[in-house]
C-alpha positions as CSV (number, residue, x, y, z in Angstrom):
1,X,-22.8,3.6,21.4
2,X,-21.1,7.0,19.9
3,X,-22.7,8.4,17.0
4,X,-19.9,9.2,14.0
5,X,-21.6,12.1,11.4
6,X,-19.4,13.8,8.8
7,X,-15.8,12.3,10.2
8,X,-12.5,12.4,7.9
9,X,-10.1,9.6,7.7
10,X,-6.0,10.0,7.8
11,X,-4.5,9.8,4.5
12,X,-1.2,8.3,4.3
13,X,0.4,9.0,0.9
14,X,2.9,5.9,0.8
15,X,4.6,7.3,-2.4
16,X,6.2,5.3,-5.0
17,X,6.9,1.6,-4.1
18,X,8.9,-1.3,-5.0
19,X,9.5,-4.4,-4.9
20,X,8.1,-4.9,-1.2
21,X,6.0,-2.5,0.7
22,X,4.7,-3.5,4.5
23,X,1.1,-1.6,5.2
24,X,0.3,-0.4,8.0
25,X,-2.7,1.3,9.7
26,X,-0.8,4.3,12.3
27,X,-1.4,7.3,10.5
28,X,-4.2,6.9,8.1
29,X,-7.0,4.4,6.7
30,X,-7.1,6.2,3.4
31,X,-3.7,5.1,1.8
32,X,-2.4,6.1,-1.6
33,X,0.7,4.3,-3.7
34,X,2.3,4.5,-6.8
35,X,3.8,1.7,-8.5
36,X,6.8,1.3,-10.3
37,X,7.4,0.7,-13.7
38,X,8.0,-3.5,-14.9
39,X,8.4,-4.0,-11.0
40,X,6.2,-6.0,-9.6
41,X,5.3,-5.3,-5.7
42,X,4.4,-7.9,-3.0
43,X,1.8,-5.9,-0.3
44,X,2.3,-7.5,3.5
45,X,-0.9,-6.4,5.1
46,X,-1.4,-5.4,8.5
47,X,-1.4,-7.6,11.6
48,X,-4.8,-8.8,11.4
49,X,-7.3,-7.0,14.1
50,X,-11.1,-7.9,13.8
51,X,-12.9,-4.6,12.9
52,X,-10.6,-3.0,11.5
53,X,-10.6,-1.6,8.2
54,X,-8.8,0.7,5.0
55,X,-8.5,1.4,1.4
56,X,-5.5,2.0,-0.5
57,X,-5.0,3.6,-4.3
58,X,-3.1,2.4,-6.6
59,X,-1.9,4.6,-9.1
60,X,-0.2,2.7,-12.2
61,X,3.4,3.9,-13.2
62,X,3.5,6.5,-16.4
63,X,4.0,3.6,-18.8
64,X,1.9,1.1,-17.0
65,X,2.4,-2.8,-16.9
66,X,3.1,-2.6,-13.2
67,X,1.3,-6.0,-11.0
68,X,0.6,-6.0,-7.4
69,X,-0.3,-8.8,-5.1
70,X,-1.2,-8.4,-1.4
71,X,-0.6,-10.8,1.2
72,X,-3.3,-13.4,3.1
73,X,-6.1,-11.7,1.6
74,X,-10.0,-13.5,0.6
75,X,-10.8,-12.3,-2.2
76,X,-14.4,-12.5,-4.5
77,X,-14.5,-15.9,-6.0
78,X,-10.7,-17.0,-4.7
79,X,-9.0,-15.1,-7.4
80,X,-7.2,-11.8,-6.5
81,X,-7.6,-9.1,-9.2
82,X,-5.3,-8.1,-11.8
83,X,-4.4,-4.9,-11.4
84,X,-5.4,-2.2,-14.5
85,X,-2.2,-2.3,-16.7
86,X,-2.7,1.2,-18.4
87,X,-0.3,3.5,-18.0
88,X,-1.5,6.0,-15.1
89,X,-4.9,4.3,-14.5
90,X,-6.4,4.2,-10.9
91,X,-7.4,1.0,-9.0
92,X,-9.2,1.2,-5.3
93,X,-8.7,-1.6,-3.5
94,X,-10.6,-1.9,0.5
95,X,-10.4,-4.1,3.1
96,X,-11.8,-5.1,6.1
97,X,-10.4,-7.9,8.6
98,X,-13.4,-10.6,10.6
99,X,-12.0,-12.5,12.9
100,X,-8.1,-13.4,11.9
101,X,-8.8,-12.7,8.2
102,X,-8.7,-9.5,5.5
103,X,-11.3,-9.8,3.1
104,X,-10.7,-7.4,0.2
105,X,-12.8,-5.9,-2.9
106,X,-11.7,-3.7,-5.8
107,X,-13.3,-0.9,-8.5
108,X,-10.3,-1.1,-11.0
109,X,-9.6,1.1,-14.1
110,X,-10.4,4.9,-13.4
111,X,-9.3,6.7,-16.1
């Protein structure tokens, strides 16, 4: 089994999104987004792949009130979180897929 010390991950800096935004894993595991303002976004994840894994930042839109929701996820508890409604605040979300299935966590509200 290889040993992995002191590795960096691709960054994929999505940009600003919409409506609609499909993920995807190519060029980086480290992804960053900003979301647009009163426009909620739908998140399709990736094709599901057991092992695999990624985190994405979500930036809020300067004047905030922005919601996101990502695709066939298990989240904590059932219940997806809300995503930090302040204008310009900072969500991390990660993921990891078992089997056929993305389980996903999130530290919310960085100022």
């Amino acid at each position: 089994n290889p040993t992995v010390n002191n590795y960096t991950e691709g960054v994929v800096a999505i940009g600003t999104v919409t409506t609609s935004n499909t993920l995807s894993l190519t060029n980086g595991t480290v992804q960053t987004a900003t979301l647009t303002a009163s426009t909620a976004c739908t998140f399709t994840m990736p094709t599901t792949t057991a092992g695999k894994s990624f985190i994405i930042r979500l930036t809020q839109a300067a004047t905030g009130m922005t919601t996101a929701t990502f695709t066939g996820v298990k989240w904590p508890g059932g219940t997806a979180p809300t995503i930090t409604a302040t204008a310009s605040a900072v969500d991390i979300l990660s993921f990891m897929c078992i089997g056929s299935t993305w389980y996903g966590t999130a530290a919310q509200a960085f100022a």
